[in-house]
C-alpha positions as CSV (number, residue, x, y, z in Angstrom):
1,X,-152.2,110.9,-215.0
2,X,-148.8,110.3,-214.1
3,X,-145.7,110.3,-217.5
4,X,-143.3,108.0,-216.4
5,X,-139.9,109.3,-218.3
6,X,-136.2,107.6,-218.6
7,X,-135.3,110.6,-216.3
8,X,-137.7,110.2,-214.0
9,X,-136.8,106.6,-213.4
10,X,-133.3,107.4,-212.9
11,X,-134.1,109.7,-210.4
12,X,-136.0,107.1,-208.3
13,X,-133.1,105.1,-208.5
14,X,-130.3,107.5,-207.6
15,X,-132.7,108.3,-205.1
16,X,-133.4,105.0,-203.9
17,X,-129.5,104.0,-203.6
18,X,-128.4,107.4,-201.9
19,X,-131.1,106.1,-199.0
20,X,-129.7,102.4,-199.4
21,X,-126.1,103.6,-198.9
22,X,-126.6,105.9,-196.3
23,X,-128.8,103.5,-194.2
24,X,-126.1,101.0,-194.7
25,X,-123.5,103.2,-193.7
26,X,-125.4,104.4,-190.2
27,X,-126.3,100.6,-189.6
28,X,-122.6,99.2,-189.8
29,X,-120.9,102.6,-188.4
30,X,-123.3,102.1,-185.0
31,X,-123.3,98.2,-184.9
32,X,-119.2,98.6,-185.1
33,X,-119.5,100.6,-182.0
34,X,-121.9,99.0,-180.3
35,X,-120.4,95.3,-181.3
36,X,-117.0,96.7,-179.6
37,X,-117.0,98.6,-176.8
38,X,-120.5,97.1,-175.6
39,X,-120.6,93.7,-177.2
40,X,-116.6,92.7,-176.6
41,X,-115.7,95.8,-174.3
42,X,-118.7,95.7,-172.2
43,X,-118.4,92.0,-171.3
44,X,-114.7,92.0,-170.8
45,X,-115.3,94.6,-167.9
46,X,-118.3,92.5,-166.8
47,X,-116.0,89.4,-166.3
48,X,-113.2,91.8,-164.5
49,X,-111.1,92.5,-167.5
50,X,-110.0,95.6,-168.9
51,X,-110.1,97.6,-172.2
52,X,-106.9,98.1,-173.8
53,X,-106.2,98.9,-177.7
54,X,-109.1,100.0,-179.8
55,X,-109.1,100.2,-183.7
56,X,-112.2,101.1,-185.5
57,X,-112.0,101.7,-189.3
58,X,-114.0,104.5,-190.9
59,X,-115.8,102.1,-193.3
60,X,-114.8,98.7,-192.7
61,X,-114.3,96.7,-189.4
62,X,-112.7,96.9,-186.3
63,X,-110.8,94.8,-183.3
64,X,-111.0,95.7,-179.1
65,X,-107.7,94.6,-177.2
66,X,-109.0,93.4,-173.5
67,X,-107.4,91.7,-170.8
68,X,-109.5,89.7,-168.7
69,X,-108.8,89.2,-165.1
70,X,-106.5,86.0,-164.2
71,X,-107.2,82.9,-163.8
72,X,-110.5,83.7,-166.0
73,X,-112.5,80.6,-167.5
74,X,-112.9,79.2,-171.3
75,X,-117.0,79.9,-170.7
76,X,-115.4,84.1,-170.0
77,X,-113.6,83.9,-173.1
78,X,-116.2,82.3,-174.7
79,X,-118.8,85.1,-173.5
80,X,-116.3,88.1,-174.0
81,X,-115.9,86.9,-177.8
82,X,-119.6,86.1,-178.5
83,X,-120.5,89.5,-176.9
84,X,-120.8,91.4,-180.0
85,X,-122.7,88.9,-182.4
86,X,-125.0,88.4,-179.6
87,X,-126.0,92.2,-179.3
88,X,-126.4,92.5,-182.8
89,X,-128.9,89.4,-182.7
90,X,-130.8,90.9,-179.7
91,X,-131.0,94.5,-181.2
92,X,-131.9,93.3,-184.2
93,X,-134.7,90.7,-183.6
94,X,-136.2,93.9,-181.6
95,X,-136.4,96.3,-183.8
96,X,-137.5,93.8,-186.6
97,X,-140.3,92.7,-183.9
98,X,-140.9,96.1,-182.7
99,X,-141.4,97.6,-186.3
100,X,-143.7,94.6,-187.4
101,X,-146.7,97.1,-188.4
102,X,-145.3,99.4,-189.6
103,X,-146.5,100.6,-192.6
104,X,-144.3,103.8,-193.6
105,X,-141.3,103.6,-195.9
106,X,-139.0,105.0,-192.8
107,X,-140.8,102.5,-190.4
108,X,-140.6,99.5,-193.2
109,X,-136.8,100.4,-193.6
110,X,-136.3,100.3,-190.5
111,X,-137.3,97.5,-189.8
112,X,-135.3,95.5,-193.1
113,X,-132.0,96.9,-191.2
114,X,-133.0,95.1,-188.0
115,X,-133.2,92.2,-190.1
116,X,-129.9,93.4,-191.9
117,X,-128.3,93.1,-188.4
118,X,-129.6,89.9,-187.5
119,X,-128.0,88.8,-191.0
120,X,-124.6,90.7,-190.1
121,X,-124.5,88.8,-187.0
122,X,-125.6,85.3,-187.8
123,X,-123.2,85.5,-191.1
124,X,-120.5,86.1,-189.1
125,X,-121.3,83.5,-186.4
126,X,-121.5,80.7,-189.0
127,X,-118.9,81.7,-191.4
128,X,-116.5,82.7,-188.8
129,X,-117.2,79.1,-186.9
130,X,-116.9,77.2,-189.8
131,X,-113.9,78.9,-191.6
132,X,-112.5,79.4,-187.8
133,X,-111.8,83.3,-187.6
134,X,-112.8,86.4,-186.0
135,X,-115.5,86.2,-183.5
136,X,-115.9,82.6,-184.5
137,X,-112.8,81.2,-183.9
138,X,-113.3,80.2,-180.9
139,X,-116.6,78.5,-181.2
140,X,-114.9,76.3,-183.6
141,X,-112.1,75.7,-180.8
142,X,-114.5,75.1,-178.6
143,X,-117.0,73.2,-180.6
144,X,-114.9,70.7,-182.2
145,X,-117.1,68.8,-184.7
146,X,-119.9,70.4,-183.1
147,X,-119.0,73.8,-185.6
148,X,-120.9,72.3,-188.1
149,X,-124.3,72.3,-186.4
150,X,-123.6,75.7,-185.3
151,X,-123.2,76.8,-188.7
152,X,-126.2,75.3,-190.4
153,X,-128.1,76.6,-187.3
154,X,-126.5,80.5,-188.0
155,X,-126.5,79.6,-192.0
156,X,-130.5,79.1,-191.5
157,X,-131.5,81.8,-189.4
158,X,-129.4,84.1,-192.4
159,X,-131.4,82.5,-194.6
160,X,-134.7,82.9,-192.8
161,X,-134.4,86.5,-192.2
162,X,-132.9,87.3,-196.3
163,X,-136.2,85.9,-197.3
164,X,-138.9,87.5,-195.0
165,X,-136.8,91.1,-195.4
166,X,-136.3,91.1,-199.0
167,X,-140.5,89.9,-198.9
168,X,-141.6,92.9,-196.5
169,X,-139.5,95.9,-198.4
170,X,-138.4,95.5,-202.1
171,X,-142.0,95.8,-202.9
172,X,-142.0,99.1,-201.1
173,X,-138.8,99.9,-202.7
174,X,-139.4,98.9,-206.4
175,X,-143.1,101.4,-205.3
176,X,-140.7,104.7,-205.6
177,X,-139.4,104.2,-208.9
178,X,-141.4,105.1,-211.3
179,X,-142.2,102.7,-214.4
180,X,-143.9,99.1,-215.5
181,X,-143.2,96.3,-212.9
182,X,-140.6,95.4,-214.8
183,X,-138.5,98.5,-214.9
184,X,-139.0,99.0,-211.1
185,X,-137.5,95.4,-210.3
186,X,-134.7,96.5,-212.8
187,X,-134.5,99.6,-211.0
188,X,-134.3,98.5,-207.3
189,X,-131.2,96.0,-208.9
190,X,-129.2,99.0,-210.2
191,X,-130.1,100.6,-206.5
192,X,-128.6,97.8,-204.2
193,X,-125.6,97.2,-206.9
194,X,-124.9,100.9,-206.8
195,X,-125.1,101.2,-202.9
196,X,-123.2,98.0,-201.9
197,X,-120.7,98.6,-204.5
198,X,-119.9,101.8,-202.6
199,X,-119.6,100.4,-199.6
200,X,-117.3,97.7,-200.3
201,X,-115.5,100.1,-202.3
202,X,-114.6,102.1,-199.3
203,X,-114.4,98.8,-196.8
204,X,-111.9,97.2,-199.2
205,X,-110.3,100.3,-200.2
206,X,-109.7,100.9,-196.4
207,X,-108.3,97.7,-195.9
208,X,-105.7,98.2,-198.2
209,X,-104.7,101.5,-197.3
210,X,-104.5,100.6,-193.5
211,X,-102.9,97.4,-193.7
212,X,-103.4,96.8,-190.3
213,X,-101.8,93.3,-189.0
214,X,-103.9,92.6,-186.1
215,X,-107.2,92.7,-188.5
216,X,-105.4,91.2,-191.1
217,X,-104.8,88.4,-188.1
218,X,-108.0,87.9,-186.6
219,X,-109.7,87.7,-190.0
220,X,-107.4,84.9,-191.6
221,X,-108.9,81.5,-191.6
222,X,-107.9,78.9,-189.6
223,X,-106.8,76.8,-192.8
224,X,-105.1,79.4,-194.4
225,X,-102.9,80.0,-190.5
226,X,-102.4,76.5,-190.6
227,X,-101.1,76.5,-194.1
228,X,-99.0,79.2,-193.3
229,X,-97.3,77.6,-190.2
230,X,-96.8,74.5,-191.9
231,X,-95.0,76.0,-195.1
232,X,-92.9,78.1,-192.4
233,X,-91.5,75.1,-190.9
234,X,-90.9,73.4,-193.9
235,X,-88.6,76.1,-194.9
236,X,-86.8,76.2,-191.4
237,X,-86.7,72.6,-191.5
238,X,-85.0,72.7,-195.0
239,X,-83.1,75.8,-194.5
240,X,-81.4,74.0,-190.8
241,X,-79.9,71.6,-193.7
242,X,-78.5,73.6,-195.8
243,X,-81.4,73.1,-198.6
244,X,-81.6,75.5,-200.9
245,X,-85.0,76.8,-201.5
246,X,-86.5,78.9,-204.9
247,X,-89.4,80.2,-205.6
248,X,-91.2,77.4,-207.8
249,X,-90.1,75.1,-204.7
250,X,-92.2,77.2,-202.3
251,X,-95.2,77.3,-204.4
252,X,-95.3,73.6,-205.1
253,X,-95.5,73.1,-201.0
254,X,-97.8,75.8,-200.7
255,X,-100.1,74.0,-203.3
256,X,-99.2,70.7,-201.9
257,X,-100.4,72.5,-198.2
258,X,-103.6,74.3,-199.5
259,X,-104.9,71.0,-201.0
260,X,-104.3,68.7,-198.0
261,X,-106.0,71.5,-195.9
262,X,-108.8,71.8,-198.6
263,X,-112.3,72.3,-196.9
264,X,-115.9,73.3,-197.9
265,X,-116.0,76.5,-199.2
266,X,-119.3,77.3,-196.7
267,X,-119.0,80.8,-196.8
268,X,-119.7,81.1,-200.5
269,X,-122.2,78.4,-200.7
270,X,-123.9,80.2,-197.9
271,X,-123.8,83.5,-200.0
272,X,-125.4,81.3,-203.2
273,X,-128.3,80.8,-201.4
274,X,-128.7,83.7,-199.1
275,X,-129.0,85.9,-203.2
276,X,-131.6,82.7,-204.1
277,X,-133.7,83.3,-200.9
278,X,-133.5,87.5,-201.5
279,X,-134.7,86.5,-205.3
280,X,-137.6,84.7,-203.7
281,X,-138.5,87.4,-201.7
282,X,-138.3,89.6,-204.2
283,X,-140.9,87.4,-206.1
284,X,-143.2,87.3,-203.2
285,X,-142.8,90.7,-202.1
286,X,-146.3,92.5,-202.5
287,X,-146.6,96.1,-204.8
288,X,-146.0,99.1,-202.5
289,X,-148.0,101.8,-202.7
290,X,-146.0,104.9,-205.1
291,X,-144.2,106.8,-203.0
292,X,-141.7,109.2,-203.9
293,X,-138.3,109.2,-201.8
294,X,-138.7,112.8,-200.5
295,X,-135.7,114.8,-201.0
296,X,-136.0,115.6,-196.8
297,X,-135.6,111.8,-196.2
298,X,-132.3,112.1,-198.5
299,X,-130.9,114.8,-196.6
300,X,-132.1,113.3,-193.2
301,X,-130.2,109.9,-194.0
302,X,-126.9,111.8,-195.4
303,X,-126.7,113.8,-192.2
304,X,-127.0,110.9,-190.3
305,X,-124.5,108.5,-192.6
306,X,-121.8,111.8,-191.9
307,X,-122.4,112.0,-188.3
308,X,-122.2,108.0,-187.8
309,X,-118.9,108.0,-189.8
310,X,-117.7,111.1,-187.4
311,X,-118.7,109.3,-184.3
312,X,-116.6,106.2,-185.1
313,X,-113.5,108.7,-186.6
314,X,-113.8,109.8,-183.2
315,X,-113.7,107.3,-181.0
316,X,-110.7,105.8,-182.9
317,X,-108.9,108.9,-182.4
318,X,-109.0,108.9,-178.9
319,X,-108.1,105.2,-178.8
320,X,-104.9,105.7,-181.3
């Protein structure tokens, strides 16, 4: 007969969120390398283009600098830019695919980060196209109207692929904390709060140390660059007559600006329901066997996590 105690049930947890923050850590350390140099870089020197500039943060994002041989077409562009969403989706479809019976906790997990990446990628693919940065900017460029389709089509297959992963693991997850039903649900919560809350502590945190213009650049939204440019000229405009020009003058045109340039927010309606199709999941997600997190697994992960943060340190030192 197994006693369930408070302490117990904390350990499963802490437990459970040292394996979800490490995982998470290795998954978007090795896509960032992978969605660079291969996905961007790899495909740049396909087309005949060069690597330049490379800038990988430790816990948050990156950018590639590549020329590409002249004249080169809007389809190369097009390719080069799309290069590293498209070897996320690949790589992830296959290992979600290739780990389809398993029945492990490593092979199950493994399997949830393919379907992690696949989320990453198509995420970024529709919120970028729609909001018209990163990656995606130049889909929506390209696309024209068309942007919208693409991101219903990208917002779906997130969608799809939050619902079948929460389905196949939490079960197995709320299974290694010990407890009713109830407490184990409550416990895998605490878990994914804990370990996400870590990592877009560090991301964030990173961000605002670094302050780096380029990503600061590529990730600004097209209506938020158009805002900008607008309220710039206004102010040169002004300025060439000899207008003088205060604060409370500038932030009525900026309003004025942001609500003429007012679209959709997509990006958090798509988050609403990406959380409402995880809670369904969740619901149909079927009991796990109990099994304990071993403390091996722990360590395993953790030495992993380090080495994937180490590998990108690197690589962005010999870049700087």
């Amino acid at each position: 007969m197994t006693v369930h105690t408070r302490k117990a049930w904390w350990l499963g947890i802490l437990r459970l969120a040292s394996i979800l923050a490490g995982v998470g850590l290795i998954t978007t350390r090795l896509g960032l390398v992978a969605h660079e140099l291969i996905g961007h870089g790899g495909t740049a020197i396909a087309c005949g283009g060069k690597v330049g500039e490379v800038r990988l943060f430790w816990f948050a994002g990156g950018w590639i600098h590549y020329d590409l041989a002249h004249p080169f077409s809007l389809t190369e562009r097009l390719i080069v830019s799309l290069g590293g969403i498209a070897l996320e989706l690949v790589v992830g479809v296959a290992v979600w695919i290739a780990c389809a019976r398993r029945t492990s906790l490593t092979g199950k997990i493994v399997r949830a980060t393919g379907g992690a990446i696949v989320i990453h990628a198509a995420w970024y693919l529709a919120v970028g196209t729609y909001h018209g940065f990163g990656d995606g900017s130049i889909v929506r460029y390209v696309a024209g109207d068309g942007r919208y389709a693409i991101a219903i089509a990208g917002g779906l297959v997130v969608l799809g692929f939050a619902y079948a992963g929460a389905r196949s693991i939490l079960g197995t997850f709320a299974a290694t904390i010990a407890g009713s039903r109830r407490a184990q649900l409550a416990g895998v919560a605490i878990a994914v709060v804990l370990a996400g809350g870590l990592q877009a502590a560090l991301a964030l945190g990173e961000v605002q140390l670094r302050r780096d213009e380029t990503y600061g650049t590529v990730m600004k939204p097209e209506r938020v660059r158009v805002v900008q440019q607008e309220l710039a000229q206004w102010e040169k405009d002004l300025k060439a007559r000899g207008a003088a020009i205060d604060a409370a003058a500038r932030r009525a045109r900026e309003a004025e600006l942001a609500a003429q340039h007012r679209e959709l927010p997509f990006a958090a309606i798509l988050g609403a329901l990406t959380l409402f199709a995880i809670l369904a999941g969740a619901w149909r997600s079927r009991p796990g066997t109990e099994t304990a997190i071993t403390q091996r697994l722990v360590y395993l992960v953790a030495a992993f996590a380090v080495g994937s943060i180490a590998l990108v340190i690197a690589i962005d030192a010999v870049f700087a």
